[in-house]
C-alpha positions in Angstrom: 52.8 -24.3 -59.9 53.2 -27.9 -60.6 50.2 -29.6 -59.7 51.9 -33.2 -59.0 53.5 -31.6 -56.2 49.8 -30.3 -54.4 49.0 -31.7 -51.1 45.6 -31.9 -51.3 44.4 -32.9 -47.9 46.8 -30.0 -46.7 45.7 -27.5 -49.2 41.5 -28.0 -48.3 42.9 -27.9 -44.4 44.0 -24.1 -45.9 40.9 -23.3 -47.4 38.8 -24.4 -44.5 41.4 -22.5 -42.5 40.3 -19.5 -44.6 37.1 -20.1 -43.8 37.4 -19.9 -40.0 39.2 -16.6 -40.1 36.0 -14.7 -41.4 32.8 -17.4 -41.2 30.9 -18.5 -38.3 29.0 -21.8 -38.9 27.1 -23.4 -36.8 28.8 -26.7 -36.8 32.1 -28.3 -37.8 30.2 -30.7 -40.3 29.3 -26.6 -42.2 32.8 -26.3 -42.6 33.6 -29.2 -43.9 31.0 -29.5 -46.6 31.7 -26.0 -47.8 35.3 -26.2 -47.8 34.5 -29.2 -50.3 31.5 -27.1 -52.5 34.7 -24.8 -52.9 36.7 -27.8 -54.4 33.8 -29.5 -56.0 33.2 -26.3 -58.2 36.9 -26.3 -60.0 36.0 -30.1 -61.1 32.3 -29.5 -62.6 32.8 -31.5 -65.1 33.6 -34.5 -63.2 29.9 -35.4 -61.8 26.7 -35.5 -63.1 25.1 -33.0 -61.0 26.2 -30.5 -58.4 24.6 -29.5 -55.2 23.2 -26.1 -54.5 24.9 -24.8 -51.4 22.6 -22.1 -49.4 22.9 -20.6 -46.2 20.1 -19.5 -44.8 18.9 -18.1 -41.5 15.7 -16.8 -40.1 17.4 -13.0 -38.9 19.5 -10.8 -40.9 23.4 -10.1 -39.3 23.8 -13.6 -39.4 26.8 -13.7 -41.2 25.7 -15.4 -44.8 27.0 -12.4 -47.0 30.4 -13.1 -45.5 30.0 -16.1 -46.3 29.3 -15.8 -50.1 31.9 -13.2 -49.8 34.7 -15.9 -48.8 33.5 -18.6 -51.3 34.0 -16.1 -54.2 36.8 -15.7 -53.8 37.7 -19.4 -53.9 35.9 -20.7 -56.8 36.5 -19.8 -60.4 34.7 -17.3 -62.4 32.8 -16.2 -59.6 29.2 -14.1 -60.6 27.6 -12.5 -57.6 24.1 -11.9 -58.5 21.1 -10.3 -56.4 17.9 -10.2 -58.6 19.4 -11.5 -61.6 16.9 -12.1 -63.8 16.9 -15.8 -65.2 17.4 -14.6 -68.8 20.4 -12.9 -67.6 21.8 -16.1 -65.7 21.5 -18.9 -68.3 23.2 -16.7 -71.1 26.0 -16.3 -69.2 26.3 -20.0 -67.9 25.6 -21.2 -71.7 28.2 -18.1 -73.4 31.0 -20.7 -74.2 33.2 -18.7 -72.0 33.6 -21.6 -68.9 30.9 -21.6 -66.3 30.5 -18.9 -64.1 30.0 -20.1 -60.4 26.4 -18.0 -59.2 26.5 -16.8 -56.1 23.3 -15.4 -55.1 22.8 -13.3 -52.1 19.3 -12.4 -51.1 17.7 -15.3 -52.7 14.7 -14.6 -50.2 13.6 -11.1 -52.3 13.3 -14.0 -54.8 11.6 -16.5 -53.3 10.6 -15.1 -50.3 6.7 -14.9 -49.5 6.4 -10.9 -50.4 8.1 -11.8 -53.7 5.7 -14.4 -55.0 6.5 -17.0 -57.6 9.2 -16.4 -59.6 8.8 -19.9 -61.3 11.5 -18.9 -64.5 14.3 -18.5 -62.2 13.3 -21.6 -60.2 13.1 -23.6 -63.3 17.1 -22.7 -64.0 18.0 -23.1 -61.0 16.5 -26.5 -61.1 17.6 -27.7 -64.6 21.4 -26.4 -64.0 21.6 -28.8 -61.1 22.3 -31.5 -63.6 24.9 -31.9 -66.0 22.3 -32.7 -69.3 20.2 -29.7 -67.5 19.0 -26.9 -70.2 16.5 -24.1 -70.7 14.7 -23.9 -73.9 14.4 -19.9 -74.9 12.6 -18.8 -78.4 14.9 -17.1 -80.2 14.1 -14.9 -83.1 11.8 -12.2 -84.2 7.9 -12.9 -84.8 7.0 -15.6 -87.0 10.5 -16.3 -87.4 11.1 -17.7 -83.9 13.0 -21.3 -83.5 13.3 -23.6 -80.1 16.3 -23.2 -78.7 18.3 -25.1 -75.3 20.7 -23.2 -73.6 22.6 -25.7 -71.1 22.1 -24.4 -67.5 24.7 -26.5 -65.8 26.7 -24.7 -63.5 27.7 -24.4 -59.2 25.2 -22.1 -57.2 25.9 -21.0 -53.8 22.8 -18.4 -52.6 22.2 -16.9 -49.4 18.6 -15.5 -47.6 16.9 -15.4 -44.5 14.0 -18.0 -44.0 13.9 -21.1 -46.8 13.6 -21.4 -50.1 11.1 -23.8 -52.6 11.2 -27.4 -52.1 12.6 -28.3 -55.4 15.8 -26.5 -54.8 16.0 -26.9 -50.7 15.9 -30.7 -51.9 18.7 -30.1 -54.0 20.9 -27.8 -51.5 24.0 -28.4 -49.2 22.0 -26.6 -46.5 23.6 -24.3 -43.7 22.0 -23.3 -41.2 23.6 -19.8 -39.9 23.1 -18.0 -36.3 24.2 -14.3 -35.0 27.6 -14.7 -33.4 27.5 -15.0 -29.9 29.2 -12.7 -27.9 32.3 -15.3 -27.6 32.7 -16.1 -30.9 35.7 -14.0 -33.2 35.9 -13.4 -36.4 38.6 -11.2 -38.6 37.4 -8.5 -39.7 37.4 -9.1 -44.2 39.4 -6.6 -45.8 39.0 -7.5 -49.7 42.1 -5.2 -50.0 44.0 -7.7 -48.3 42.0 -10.8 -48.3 40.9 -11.5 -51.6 44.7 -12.2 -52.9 45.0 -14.4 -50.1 41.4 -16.7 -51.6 42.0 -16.1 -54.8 45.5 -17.2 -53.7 44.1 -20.4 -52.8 41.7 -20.7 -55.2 44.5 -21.2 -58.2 45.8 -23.8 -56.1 42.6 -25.6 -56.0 42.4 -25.0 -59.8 45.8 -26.7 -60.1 45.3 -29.7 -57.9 41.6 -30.3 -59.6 43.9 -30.6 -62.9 45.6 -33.9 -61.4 42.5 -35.2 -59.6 40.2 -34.5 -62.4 40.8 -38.5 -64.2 40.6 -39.8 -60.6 37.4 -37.8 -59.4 35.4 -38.1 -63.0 35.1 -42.0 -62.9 34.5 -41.8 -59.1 31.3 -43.8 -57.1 32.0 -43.0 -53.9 31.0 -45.2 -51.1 27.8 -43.7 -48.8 27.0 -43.7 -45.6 24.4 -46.0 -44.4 21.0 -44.4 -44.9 22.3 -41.8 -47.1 20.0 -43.1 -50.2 17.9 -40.8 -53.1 17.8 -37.2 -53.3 20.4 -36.7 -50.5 23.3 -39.3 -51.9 22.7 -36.7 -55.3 23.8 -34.2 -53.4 26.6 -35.5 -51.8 28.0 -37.7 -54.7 30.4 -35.0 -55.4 31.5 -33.7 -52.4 32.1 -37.4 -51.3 34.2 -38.0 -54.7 36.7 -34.9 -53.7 36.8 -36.1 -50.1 38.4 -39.1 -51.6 40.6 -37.8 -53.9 42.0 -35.4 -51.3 42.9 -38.4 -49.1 43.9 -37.3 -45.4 41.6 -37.3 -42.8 39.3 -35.9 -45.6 37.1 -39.3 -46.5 36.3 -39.5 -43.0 35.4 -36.0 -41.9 33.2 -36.3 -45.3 31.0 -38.6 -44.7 30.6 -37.7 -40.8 29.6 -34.3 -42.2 27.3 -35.7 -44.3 25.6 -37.6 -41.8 25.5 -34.7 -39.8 23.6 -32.4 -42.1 21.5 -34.9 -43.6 19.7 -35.8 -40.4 19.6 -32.1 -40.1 17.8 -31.4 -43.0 15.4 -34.5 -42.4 14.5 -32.9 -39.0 14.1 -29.3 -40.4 12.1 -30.8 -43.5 8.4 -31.0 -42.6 7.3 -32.0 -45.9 4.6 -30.6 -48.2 1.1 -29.6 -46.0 -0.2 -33.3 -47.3 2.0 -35.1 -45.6 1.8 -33.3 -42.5 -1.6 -34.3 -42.5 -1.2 -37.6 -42.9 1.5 -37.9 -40.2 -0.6 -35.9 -37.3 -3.2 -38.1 -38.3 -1.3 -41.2 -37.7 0.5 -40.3 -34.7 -1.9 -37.8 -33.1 -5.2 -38.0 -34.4 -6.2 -41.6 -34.9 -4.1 -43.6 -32.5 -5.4 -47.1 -32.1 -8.5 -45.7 -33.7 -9.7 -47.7 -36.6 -12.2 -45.1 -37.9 -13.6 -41.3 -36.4 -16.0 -38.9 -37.9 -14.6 -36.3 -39.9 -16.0 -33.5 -37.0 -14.0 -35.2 -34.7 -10.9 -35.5 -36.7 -11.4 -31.9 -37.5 -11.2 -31.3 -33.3 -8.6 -33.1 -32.8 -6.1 -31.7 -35.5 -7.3 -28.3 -34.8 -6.5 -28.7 -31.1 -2.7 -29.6 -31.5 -0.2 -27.5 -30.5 2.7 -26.4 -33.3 0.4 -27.8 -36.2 -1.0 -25.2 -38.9 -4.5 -26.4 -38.8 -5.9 -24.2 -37.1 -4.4 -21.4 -38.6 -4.3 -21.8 -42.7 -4.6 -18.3 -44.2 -6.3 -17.5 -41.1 -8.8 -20.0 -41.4 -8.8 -23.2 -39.6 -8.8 -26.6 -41.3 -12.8 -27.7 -42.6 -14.1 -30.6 -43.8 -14.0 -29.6 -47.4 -10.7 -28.5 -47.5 -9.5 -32.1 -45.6 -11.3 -34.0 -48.3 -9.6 -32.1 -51.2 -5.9 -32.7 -49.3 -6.6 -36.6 -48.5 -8.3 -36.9 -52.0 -4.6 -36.5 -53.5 -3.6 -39.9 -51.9 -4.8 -43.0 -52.8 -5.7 -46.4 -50.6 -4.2 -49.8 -51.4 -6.9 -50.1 -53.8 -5.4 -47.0 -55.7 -8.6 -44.9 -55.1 -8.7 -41.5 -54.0 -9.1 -41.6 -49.9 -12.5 -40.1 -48.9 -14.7 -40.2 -46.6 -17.2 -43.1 -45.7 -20.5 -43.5 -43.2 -19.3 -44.4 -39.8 -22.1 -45.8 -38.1 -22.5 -44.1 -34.0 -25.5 -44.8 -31.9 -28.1 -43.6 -33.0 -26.9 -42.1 -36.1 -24.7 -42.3 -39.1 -21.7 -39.6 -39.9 -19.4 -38.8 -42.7 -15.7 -40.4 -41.4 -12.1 -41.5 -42.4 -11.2 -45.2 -41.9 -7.4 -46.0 -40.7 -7.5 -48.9 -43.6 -8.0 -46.5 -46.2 -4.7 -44.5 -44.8 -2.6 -47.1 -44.0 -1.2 -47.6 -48.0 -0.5 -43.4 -47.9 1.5 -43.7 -44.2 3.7 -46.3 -45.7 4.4 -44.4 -48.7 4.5 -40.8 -47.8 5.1 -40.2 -44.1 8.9 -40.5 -42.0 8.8 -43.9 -39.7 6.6 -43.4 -36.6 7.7 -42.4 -33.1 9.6 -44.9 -31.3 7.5 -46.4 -28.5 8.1 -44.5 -25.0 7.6 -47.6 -23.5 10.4 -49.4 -21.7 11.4 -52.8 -23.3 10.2 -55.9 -21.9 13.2 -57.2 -19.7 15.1 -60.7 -21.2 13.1 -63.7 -20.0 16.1 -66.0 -19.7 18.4 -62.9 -17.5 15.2 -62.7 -15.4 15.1 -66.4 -14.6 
């Protein structure tokens, strides 16, 4: 096929067309961004780094195998692998022979918390999602070892129940899945059939990537306000093939990626440390310039749907909140710990809201709009 004759806004309406006829996602922003991972993968090259896309859900029969299942059979060289081993994965991304696309179901038997740390495969998984990204291997027998880097850039789409390691979630395209509801169809996948149908699709992809590619590779697409750091990383691609696809495609971009980047702020809790520091802002020491540490310690303890009083089955003590606020600093850039607090009477171990203040700037998400009403407009009330 010619490639100066694709349609590409048509041709990605196919693909997420495709989509529909087998997937189930829980929004139309999901189908959008995946119907562009599918594109973004044929144009590698073209971008610095490429997101991790990952469907997750918190019960199996949630449809994220058929998921994986369409996408492979719309992005090239396609390598499904469940409990590859990281050795395994970066020889075959670095053999010369184009980059496979990884698709990796069952990425919680990795990762999940009966697996434990699997830190080598992490580690290629995070280097790979840049473009300079590489894993340094010995190579060699005994004293005769040398260095050497294997490049580990390549397109990753995994699938799991629950979540997966900060470092990559950070990284990810994330989709949520759900069980189908009893109203919601889906046709039946019959690789028989269905697979020359993606694959089908996928070499029309391949062609129109080969006219977009000089367009897409010097591309800085415009972001949506608030759409900054870690997050405009991830989208930078998908954003550039939005554009270069034309159509309604720019637009439906961007209001995807809206979409799932407030999602993924709202499902994103943060690291334990700054969950502390943001129940202690906005639930422990409200208006409260200082409190003893036993009182702080009742407090966070006492909320409902916070992990303090349940850590390991254990709640939260006094040592172990000195050790977690002794990893921030004040203004003053000195650990926070605790000072005296003088009470009646007495004189008790406590945290002051001045020494926190510099760490809830830094670290926590802006506070709780005010549930109070606004003052009403003193000239429309005259």
């Amino acid at each position: 096929m010619n490639p100066t004759t694709v349609d590409g806004a048509a041709l990605l309406d196919e693909v997420e067309a495709f989509h529909r006829r087998f997937n189930v996602f829980p929004t139309e922003a999901a189908y959008v961004a995946v119907a562009l991972w599918d594109a973004h993968a044929h144009l590698l090259d073209c971008f610095d780094s490429t997101p991790r896309l990952a469907f997750l859900s918190p019960e199996p029969g949630s449809g994220k195998t058929r998921a994986l299942e369409i996408v492979e059979t719309l992005v090239p060289q396609p390598m499904t692998a469940v409990n590859a081993s990281a050795a395994a994965l970066f020889r075959s991304v670095s053999a010369g022979t184009g980059k496979p696309t990884i698709l990796f179901d069952e990425i919680d038997t990795v990762f999940g918390p009966k697996a434990g740390d699997n830190e080598e495969l992490r580690g290629f998984l995070n280097a790979g999602h840049r473009r300079t990204g590489v894993t340094y291997r010995c190579i060699g027998d005994g004293g005769n070892q040398t260095v050497q880097a294997f490049p580990s850039y390549c397109a990753v789409a995994v699938a799991g129940l629950g979540s997966l390691p900060d470092t990559i979630l950070s990284r990810s395209v994330v989709i949520r899945m759900r069980r189908r509801a009893r109203n919601e169809r889906v046709e039946p996948f019959r690789a028989r059939i269905h697979e020359a149908e993606g694959h089908a699709l996928r070499d029309r992809l391949a062609a129109w990537a080969e006219r977009a590619r000089e367009q897409v590779m010097g591309a800085w697409p415009e972001m949506p306000d608030g759409v900054t750091d870690r997050p405009a990383d991830v989208w930078e691609p998908l954003l550039a093939v939005a554009d270069a696809l034309g159509g309604h495609w720019p637009e439906r971009a961007r209001e995807a990626c809206v979409t799932l980047v407030k999602a993924s702020k709202a499902n994103d809790k943060g690291s334990l440390g700054v969950r502390l520091l943001t129940d202690l802002r906005d639930h422990v020491m409200v208006g409260i310039d200082r409190l003893p540490t036993v009182a702080i310690l009742d407090r966070l303890n006492a909320l409902d749907d916070a992990p303090w009083a349940d850590l390991n089955g254990k709640p939260l003590d006094n040592r172990r909140l000195s050790r977690m606020l002794a990893e921030y600093m004040t203004a003053d850039n000195e650990p926070i710990t605790s000072r005296n607090i003088k009470t009646a009477g007495s004189v008790l171990k406590g945290y002051y809201a001045t020494d926190l203040h510099d760490a809830w700037q830094r670290y926590c998400p802006p506070p709780p709009e005010s549930p109070l009403l606004p003052l009403p407009d003193t000239e429309t009330a005259a």
